[in-house]
C-alpha positions as CSV (number, residue, x, y, z in Angstrom):
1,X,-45.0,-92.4,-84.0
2,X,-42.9,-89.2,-84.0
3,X,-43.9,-87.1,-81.7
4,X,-44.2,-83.0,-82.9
5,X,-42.3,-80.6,-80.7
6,X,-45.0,-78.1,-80.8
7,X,-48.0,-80.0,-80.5
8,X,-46.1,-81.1,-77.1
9,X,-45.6,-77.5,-75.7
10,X,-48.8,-76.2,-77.0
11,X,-51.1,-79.4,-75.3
12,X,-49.1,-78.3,-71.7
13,X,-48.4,-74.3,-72.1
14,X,-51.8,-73.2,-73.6
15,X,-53.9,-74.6,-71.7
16,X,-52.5,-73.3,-69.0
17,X,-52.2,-69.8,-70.0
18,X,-53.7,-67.0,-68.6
19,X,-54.9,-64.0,-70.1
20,X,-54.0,-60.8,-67.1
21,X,-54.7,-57.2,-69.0
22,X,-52.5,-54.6,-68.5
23,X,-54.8,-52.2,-67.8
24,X,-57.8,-52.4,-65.5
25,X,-60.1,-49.5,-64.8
26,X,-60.6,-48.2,-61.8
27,X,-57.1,-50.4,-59.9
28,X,-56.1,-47.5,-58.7
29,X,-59.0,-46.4,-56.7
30,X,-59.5,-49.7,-55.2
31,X,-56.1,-49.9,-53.6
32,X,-56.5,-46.5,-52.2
33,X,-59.7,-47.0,-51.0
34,X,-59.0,-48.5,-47.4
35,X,-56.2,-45.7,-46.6
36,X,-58.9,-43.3,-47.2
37,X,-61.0,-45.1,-44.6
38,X,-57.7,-45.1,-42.4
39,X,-57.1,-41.6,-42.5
40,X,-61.1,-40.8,-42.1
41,X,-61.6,-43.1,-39.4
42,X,-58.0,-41.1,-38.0
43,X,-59.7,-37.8,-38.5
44,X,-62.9,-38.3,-37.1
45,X,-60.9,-40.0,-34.1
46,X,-58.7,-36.7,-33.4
47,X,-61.9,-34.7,-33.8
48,X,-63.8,-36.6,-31.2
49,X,-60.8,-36.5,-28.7
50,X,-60.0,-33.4,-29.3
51,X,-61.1,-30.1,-26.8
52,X,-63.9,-27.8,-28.6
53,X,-64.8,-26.7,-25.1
54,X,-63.1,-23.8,-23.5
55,X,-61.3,-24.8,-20.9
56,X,-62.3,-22.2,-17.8
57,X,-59.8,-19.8,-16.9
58,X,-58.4,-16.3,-16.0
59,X,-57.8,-13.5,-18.6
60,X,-54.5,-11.4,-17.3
61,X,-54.2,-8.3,-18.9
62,X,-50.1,-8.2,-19.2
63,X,-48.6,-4.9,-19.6
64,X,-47.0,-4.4,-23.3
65,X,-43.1,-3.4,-24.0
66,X,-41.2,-3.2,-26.9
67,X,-39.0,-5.4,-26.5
68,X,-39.4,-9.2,-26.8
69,X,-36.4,-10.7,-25.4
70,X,-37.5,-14.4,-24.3
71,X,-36.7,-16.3,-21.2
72,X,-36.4,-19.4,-19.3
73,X,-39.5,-21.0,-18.7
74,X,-39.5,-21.4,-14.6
75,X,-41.6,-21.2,-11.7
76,X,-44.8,-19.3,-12.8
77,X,-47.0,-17.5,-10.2
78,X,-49.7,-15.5,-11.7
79,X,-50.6,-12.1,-9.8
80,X,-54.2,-10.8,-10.0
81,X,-56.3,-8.1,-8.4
82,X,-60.0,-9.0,-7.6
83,X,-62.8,-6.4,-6.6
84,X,-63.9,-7.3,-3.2
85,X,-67.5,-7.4,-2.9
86,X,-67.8,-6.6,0.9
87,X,-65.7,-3.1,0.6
88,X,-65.7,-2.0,-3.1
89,X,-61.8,-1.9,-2.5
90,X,-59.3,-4.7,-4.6
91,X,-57.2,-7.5,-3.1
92,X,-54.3,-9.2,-4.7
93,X,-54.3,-13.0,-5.0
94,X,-51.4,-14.7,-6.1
95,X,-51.9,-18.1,-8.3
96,X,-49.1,-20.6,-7.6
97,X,-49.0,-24.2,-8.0
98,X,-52.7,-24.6,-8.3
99,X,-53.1,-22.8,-5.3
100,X,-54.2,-19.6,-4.3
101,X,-52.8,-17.1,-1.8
102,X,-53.7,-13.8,-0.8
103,X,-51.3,-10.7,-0.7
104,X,-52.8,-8.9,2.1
105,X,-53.0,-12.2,4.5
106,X,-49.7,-12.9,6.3
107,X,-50.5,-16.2,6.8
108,X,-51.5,-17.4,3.1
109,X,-48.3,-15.4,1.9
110,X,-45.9,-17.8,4.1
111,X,-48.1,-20.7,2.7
112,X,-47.1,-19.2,-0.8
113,X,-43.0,-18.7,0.2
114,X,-43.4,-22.7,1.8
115,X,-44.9,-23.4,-1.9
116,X,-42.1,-21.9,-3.5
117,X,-39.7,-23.2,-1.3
118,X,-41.0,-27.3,-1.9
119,X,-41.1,-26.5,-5.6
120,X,-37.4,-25.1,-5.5
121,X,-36.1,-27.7,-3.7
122,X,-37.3,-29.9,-6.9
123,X,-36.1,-26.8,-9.8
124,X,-33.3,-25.1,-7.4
125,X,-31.8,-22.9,-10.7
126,X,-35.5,-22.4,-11.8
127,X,-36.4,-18.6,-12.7
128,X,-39.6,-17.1,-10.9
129,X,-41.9,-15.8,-13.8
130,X,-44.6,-13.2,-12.5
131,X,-47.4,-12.6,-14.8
132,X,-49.3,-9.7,-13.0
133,X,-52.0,-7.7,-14.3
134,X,-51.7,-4.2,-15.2
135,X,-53.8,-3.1,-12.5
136,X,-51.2,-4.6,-10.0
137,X,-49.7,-1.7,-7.3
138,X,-45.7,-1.6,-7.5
139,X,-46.0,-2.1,-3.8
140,X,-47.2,-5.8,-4.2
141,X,-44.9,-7.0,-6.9
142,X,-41.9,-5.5,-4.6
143,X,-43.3,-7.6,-1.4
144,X,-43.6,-10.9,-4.0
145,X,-40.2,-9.9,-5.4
146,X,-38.6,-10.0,-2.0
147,X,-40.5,-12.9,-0.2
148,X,-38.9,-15.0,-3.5
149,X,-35.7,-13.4,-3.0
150,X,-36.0,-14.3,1.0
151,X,-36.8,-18.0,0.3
152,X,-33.8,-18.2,-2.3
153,X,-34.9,-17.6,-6.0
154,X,-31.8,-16.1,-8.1
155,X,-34.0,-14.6,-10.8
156,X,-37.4,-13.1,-10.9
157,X,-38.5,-12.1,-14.1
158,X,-41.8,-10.5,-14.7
159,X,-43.7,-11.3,-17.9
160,X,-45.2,-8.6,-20.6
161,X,-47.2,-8.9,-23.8
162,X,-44.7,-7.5,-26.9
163,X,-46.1,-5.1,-29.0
């Protein structure tokens, strides 16, 4: 019996043929779906861990210039006055290194020079950076200006807001 060539190839090819369209609808969104979840699942992440509570802090009111030459970011020591409650007068208080020293206390303003001194031996090129309020006296920033230059800083550079 002679055997047909195409009743041979159609007995083993279409039977096991399948049919795959071209075009399915809605392929597309399917394959997309789990990187939406990804990113979703990303965003709600970053918004949980994120800070939406102000952190505390101080507002310093920095003195504006016109200028707004930048500079290198150093040792920062932040100089505030404070009404005293007890005389009605002010008092300076120098922020430095999480740590808080009083201007008019000669003891607390060696504590602040041995501060500056431990974090210079760590940054010995380091600028000092004062951001003082505007309602700082001259006569303070010049005393913080020379203990600095007496403990060796090179550069003292006192921030402002540009305009």
């Amino acid at each position: 019996m002679a055997t047909d060539p195409d009743i041979r190839t159609w007995g083993t090819r279409g039977l096991r043929t399948r049919y795959t369209p071209q075009s399915r609808l809605g392929h597309g969104m399917v394959s997309m779906a789990p990187w939406l979840d990804f990113v979703l699942l990303l965003f709600i992440f970053v918004l949980i861990n994120s800070r939406l509570v102000l952190q505390p802090g101080v507002v310093v009111s920095l003195p504006e210039a016109p200028f707004s030459q930048g500079t290198a970011f150093g040792l920062v020591a932040v100089v505030l006055s404070v009404s005293d409650g007890a005389t009605g007068g002010s008092e300076a208080i120098v922020f430095f290194d999480d740590e808080r020293f009083l201007v008019g206390s000669d003891e607390q303003m060696d504590g602040f020079a041995q501060a500056l001194t431990a974090r210079l031996k760590e940054h010995p090129d380091a600028p000092l950076v004062l951001q003082a309020d505007q309602s700082i006296a001259q006569g303070i920033m010049v005393r913080i200006v020379n203990l600095a230059a007496g403990v060796g800083v090179e550069q003292v550079n006192v921030a402002v807001r540009p305009e």
